[in-house]
Each structure stands twice: as C-alpha cells, then as structure tokens.
N, CA, C and O atoms as a GROMACS GRO file, in nm:
protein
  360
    1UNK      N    1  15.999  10.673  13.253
    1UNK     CA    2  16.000  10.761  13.137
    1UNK      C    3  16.034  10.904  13.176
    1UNK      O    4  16.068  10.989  13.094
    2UNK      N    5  16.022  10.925  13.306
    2UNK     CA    6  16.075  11.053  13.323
    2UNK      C    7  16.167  11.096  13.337
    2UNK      O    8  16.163  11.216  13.365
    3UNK      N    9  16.304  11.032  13.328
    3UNK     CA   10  16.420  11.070  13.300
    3UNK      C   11  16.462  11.120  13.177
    3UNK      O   12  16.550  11.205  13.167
    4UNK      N   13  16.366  11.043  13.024
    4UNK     CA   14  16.358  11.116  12.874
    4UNK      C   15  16.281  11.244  12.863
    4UNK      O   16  16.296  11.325  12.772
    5UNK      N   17  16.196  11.255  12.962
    5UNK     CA   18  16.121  11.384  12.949
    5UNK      C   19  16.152  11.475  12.945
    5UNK      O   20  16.203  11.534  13.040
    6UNK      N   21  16.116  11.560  12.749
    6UNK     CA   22  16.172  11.684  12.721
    6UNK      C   23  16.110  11.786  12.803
    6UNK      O   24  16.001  11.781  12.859
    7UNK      N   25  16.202  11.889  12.802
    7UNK     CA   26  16.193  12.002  12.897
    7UNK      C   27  16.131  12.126  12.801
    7UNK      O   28  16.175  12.158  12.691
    8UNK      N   29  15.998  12.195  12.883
    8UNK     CA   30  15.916  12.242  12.793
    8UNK      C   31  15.955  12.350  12.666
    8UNK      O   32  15.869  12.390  12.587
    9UNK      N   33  16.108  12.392  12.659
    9UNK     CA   34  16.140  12.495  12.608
    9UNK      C   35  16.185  12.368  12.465
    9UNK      O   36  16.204  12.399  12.347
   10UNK      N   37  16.192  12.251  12.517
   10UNK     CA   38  16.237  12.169  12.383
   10UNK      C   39  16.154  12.080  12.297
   10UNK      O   40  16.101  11.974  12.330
   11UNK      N   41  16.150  12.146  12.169
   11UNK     CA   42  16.004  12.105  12.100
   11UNK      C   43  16.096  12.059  11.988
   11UNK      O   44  16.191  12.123  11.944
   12UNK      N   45  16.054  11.941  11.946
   12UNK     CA   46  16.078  11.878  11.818
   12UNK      C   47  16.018  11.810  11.746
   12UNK      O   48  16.034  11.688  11.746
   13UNK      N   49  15.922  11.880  11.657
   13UNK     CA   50  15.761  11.825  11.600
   13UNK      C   51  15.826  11.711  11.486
   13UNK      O   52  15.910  11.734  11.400
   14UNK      N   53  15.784  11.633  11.505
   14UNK     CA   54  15.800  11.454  11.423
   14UNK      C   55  15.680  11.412  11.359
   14UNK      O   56  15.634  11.302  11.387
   15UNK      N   57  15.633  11.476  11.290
   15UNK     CA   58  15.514  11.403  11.188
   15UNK      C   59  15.420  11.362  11.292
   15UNK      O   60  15.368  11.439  11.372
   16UNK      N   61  15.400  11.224  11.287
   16UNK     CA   62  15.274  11.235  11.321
   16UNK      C   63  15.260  11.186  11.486
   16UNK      O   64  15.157  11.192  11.555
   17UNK      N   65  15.368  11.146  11.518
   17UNK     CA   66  15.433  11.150  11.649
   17UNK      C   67  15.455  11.231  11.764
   17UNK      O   68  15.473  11.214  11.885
   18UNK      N   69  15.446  11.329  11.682
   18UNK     CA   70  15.477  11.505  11.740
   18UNK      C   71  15.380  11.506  11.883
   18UNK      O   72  15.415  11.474  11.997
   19UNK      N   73  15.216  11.563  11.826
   19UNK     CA   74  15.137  11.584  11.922
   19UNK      C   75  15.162  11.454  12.045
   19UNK      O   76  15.151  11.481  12.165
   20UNK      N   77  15.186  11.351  12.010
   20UNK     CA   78  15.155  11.191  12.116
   20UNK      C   79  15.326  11.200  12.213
   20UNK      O   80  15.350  11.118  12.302
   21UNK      N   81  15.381  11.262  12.192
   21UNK     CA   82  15.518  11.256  12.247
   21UNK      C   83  15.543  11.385  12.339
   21UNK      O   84  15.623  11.387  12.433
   22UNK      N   85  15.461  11.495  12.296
   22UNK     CA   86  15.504  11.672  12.310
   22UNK      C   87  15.476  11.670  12.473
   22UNK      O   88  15.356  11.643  12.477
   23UNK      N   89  15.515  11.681  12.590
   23UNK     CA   90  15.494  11.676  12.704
   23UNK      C   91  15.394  11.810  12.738
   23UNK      O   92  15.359  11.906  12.669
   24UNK      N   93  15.368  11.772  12.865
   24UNK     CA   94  15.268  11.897  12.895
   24UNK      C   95  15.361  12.012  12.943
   24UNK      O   96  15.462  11.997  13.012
   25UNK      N   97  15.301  12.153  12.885
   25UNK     CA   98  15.375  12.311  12.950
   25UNK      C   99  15.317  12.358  13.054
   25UNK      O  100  15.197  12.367  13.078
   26UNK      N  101  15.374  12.378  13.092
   26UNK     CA  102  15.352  12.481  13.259
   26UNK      C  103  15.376  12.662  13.155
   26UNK      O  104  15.479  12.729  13.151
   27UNK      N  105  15.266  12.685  13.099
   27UNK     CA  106  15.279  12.837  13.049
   27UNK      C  107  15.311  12.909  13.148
   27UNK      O  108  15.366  13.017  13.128
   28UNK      N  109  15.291  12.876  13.241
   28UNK     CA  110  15.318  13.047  13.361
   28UNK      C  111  15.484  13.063  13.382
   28UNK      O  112  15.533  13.161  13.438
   29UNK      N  113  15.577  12.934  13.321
   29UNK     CA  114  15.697  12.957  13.334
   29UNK      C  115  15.792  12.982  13.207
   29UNK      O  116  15.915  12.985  13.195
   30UNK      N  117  15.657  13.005  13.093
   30UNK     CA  118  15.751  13.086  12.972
   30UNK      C  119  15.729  13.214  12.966
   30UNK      O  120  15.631  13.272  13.011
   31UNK      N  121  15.821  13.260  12.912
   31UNK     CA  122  15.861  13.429  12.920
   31UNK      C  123  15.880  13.450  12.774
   31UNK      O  124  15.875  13.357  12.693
   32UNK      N  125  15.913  13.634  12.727
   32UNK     CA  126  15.925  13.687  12.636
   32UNK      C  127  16.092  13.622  12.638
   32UNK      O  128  16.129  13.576  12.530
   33UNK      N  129  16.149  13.618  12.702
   33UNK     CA  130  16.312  13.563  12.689
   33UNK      C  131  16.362  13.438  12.733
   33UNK      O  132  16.475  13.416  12.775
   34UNK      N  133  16.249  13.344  12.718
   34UNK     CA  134  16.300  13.251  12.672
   34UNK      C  135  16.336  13.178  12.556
   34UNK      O  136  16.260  13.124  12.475
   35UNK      N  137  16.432  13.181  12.555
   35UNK     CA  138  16.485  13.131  12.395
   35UNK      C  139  16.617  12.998  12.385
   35UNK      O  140  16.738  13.016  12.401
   36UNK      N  141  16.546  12.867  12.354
   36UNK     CA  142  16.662  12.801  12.388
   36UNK      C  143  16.678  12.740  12.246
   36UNK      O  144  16.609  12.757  12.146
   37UNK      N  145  16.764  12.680  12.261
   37UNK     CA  146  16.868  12.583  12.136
   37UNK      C  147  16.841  12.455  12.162
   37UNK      O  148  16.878  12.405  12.268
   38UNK      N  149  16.759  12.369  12.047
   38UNK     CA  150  16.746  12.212  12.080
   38UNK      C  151  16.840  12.100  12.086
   38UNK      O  152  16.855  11.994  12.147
   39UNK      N  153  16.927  12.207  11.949
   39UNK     CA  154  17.046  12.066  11.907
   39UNK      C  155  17.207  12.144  11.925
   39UNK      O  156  17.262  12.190  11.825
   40UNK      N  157  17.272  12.154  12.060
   40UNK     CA  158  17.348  12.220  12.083
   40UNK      C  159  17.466  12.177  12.009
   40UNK      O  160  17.552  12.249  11.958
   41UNK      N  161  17.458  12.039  12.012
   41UNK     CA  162  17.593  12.000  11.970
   41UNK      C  163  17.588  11.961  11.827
   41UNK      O  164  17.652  11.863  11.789
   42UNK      N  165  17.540  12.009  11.771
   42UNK     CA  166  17.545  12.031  11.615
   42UNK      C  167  17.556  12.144  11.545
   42UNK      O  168  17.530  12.155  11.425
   43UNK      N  169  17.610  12.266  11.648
   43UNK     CA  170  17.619  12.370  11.601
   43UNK      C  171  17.689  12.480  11.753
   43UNK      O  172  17.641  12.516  11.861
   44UNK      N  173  17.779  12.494  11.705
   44UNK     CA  174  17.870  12.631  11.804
   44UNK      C  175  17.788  12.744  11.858
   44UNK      O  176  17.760  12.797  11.965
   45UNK      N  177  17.761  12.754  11.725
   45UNK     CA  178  17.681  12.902  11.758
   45UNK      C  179  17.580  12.922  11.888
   45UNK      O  180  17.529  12.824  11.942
   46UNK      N  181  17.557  13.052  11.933
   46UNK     CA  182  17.453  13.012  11.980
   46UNK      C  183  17.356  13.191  11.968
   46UNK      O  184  17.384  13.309  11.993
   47UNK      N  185  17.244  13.119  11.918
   47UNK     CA  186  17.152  13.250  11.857
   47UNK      C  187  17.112  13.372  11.950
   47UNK      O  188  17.023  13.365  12.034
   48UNK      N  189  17.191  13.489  11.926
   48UNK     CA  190  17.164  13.630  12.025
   48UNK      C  191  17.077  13.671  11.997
   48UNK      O  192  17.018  13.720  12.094
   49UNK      N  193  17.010  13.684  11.876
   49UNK     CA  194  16.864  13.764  11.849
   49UNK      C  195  16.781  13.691  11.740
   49UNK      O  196  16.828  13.613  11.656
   50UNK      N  197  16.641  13.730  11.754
   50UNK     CA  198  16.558  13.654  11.701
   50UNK      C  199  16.645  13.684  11.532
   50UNK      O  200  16.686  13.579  11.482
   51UNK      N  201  16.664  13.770  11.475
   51UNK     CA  202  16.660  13.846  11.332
   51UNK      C  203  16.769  13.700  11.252
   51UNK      O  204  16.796  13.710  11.132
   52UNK      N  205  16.824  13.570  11.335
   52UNK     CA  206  16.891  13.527  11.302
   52UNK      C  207  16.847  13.397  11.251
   52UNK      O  208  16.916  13.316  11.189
   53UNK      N  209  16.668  13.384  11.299
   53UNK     CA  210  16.595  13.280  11.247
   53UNK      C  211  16.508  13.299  11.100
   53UNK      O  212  16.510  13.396  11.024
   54UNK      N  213  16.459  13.219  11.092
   54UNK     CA  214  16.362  13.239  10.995
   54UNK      C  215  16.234  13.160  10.991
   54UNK      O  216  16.236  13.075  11.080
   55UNK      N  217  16.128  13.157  10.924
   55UNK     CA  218  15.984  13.054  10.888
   55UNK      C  219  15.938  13.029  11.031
   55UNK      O  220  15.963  12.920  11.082
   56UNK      N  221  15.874  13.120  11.098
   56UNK     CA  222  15.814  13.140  11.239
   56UNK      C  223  15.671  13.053  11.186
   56UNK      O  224  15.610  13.070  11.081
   57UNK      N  225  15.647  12.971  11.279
   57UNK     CA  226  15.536  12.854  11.285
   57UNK      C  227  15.485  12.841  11.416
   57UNK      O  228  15.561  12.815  11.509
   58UNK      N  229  15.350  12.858  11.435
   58UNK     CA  230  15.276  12.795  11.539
   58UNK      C  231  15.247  12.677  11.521
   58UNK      O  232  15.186  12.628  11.426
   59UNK      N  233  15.307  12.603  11.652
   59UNK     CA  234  15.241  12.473  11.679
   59UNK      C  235  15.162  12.464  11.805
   59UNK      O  236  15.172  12.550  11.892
   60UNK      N  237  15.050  12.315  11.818
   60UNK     CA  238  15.009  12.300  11.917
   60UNK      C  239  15.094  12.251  12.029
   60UNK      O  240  15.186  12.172  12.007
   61UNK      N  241  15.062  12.303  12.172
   61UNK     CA  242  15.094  12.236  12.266
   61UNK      C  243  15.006  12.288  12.418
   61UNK      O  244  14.950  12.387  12.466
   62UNK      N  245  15.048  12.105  12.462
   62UNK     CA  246  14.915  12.110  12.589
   62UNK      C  247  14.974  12.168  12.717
   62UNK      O  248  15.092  12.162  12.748
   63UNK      N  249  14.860  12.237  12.799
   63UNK     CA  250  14.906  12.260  12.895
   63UNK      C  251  14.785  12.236  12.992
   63UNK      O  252  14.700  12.158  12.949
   64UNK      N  253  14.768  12.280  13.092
   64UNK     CA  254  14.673  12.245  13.216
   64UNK      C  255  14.517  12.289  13.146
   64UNK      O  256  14.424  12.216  13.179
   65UNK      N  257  14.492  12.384  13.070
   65UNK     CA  258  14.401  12.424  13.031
   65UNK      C  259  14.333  12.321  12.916
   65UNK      O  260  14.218  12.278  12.918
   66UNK      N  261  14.444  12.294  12.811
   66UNK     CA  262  14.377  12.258  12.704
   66UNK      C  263  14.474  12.272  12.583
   66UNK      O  264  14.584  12.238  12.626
   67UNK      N  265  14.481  12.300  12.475
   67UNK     CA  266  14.570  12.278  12.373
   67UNK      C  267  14.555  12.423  12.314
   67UNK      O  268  14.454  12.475  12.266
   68UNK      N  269  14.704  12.484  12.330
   68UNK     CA  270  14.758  12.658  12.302
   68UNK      C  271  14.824  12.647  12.192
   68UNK      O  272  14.894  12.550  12.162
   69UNK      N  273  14.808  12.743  12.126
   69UNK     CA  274  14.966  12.741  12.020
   69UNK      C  275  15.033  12.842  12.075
   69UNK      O  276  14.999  12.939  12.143
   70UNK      N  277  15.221  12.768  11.996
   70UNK     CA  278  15.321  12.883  12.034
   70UNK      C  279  15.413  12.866  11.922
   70UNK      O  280  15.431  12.777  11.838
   71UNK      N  281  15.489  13.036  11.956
   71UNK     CA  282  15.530  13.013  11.837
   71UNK      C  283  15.680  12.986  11.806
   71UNK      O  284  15.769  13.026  11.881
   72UNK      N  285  15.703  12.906  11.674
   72UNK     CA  286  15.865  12.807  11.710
   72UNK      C  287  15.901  12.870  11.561
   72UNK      O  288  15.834  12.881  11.458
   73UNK      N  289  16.054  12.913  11.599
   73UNK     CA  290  16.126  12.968  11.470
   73UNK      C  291  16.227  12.852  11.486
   73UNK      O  292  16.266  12.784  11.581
   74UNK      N  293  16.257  12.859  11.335
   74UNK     CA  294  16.371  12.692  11.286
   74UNK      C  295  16.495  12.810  11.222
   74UNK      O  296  16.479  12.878  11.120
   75UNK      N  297  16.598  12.812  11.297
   75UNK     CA  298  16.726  12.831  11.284
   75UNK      C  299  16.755  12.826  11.124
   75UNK      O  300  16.734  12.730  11.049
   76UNK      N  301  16.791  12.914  11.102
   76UNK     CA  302  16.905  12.903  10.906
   76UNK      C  303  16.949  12.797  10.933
   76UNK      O  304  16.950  12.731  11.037
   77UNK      N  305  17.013  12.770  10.762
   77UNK     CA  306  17.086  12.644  10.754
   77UNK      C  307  17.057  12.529  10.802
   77UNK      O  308  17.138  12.472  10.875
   78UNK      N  309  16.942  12.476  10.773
   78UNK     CA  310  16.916  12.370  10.853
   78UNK      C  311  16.841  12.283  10.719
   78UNK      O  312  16.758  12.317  10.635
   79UNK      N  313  16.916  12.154  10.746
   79UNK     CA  314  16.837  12.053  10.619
   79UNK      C  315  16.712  11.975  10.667
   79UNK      O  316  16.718  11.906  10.768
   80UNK      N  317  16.613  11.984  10.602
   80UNK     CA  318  16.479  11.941  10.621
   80UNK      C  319  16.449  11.792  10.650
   80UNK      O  320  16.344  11.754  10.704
   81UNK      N  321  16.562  11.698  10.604
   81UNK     CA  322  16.545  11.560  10.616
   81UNK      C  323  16.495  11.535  10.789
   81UNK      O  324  16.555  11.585  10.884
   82UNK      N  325  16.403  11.468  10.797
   82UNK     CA  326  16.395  11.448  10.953
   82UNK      C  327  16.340  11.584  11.029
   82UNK      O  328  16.308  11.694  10.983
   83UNK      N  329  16.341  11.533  11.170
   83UNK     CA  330  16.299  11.685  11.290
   83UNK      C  331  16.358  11.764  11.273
   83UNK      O  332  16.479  11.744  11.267
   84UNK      N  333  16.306  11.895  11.256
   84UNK     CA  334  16.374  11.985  11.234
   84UNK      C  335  16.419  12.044  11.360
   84UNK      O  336  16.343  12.021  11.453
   85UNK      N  337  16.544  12.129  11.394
   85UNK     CA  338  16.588  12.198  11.484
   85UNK      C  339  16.491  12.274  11.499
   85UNK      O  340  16.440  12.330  11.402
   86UNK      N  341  16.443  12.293  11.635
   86UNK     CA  342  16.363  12.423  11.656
   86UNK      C  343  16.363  12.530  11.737
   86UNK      O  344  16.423  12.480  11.832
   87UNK      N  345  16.341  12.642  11.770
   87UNK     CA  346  16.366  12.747  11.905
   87UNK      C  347  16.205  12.773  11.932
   87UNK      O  348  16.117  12.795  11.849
   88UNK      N  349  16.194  12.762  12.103
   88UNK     CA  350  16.108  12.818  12.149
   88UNK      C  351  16.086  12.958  12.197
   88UNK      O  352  16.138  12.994  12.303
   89UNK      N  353  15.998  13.055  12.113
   89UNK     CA  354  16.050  13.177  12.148
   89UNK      C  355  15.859  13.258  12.221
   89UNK      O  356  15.760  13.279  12.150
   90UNK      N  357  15.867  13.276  12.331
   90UNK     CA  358  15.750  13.330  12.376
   90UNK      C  359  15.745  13.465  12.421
   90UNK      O  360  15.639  13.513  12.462
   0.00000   0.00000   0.00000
C-alpha cells in the first residue's frame, strides 16, 4: 500500500472515508509556503497566491501527537459532485 500513499500536502476529504484513508503528517515538514495542487491535470493553471481561492475549511488530520486541524482552501470553479479539489496551505 505504500506505493498509493498520499503525500502529506495531498488531502482529498471523501465523506466518510476521508478520516480512515487521510495518512499520517509529519507537521515539522509543513511550512507557511507550502502550497500544492491536488488535481494537476485537470487544470493548467497553477495558483500564485492565496487571493485566488476561496471557502477556507479546517479539517482534521493525524500526526504523531494526536489529531490537528489545518487549514484547506478549494480552488474557484470547481463542481461539487464528488472530492473536491483541495490546496494545502500552512
């Protein structure tokens, strides 16, 4: 299974699946600039500043300690059917 294992900057909350799937974070290796893109190839663009997201949401996620929230902005233009695209921004 560790070849599917998402990489901590890639969060894609799935109902009720979400928490049972979300891998564990190593917090000491997120930063104020990390900012990545989940679904690259569904979109060219790629986001230079936060002012280009919108509906900033904390979710849970585990790390060595215990269960943190962080907080995930969902890209414009994006249709709600299914996981939503998300950015991890710390």
């Amino acid at each position: 299974m560790s070849e599917n294992t998402i990489p901590p900057y890639l969060l894609t909350p799935s109902h009720d699946n979400y928490l049972k799937a979300l891998p564990p974070i190593d917090m000491s290796l997120l930063t104020i600039d990390i900012l990545r893109k989940v679904y690259p190839k569904q979109s060219s663009d790629i986001f230079p500043k936060v002012d280009v997201l919108e509906e900033k949401v904390q979710i849970p996620a585990k790390n060595k300690e215990g269960v943190v929230y962080v907080d995930i902005y969902k890209p414009k233009n994006t249709k709600s059917d299914g996981p939503l695209p998300v950015l991890l921004f710390l």
